[in-house]
N, C-alpha and C positions, 0 to 999 in steps of 0.2 A: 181142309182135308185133315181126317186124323189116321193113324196108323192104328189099326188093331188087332192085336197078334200079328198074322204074314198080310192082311188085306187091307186094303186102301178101303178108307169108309170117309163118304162124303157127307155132309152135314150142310148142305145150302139150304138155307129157307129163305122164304119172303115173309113179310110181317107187314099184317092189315089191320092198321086203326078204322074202326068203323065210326061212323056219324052216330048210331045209335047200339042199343044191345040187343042181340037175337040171341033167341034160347033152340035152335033150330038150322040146319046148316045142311048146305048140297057144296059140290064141287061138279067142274063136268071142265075139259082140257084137251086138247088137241096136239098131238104130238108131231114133229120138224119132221121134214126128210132129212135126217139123219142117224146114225143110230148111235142116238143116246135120250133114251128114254125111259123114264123112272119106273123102276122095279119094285122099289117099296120106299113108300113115306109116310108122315107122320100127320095128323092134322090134331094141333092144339089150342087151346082158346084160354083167353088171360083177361081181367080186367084192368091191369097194369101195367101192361108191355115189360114185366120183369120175372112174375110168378104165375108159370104156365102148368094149368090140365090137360093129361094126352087126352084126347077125347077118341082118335081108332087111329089102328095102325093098318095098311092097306099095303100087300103085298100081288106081285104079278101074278102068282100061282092063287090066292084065295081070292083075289078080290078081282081075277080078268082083268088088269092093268093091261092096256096096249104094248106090245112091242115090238110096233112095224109103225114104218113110216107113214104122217098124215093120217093116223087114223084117232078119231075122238072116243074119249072117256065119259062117256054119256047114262053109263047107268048106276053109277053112285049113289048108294043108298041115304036117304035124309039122316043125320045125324041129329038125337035128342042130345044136347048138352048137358041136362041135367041143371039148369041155372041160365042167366043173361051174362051175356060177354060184349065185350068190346073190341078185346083183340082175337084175330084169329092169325096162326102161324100156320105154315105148308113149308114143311120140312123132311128132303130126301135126303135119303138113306143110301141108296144104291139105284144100280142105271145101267142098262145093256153098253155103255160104250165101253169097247176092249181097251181102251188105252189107261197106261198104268193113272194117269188122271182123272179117270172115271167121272168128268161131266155128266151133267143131263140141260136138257132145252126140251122148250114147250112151242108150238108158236100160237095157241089161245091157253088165256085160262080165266075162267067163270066162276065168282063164288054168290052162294044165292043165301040168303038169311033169313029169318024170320023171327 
């Protein structure tokens, strides 16, 4: 967690080495019964796990992110990367949970490549 200005901003990602390089990328995710569910993240792609491209940023209000329980993110637009990758990083930003720790949980998440 970082502090910025008066708001708590979460920065958790997960980080996927892929077997091979895809120039092409879906996401699709299912969110807990509980409420804390991502508002806005990051999806970036690296060939080095150290120096990362944003490739889009995905917020609740532009991109229809769920924010109710159990319900799946299914309509994620293909992302052109622009290049092959290796890595790819999912990194949130913020999360409906009210509490001053602002978690988030998933209970699926699917990435598709190409």
């Amino acid at each position: 967690l970082s502090l910025v200005g008066s708001e708590m901003c979460i920065r958790d990602r997960v980080d996927i080495h892929l077997n091979s390089a895809i120039s092409k990328l879906r996401v699709r995710y299912a969110t807990r019964n509980t409420n804390q569910h991502p508002t806005k993240f990051i999806i970036y792609a690296s060939n080095d796990g150290a120096n990362w491209k944003e490739i889009k940023v995905f917020t609740a209000e532009a991109d229809g992110l769920p924010v109710s329980a159990t319900t799946y993110y299914d309509t994620c637009p293909t992302m052109l990367l622009g290049d092959s990758y290796t890595y790819v990083r999912f990194e949130v930003h913020s999360s409906t949970n009210p509490s001053k720790f602002n978690t988030w949980a998933l209970s699926e998440f699917e990435l598709y490549g190409k």
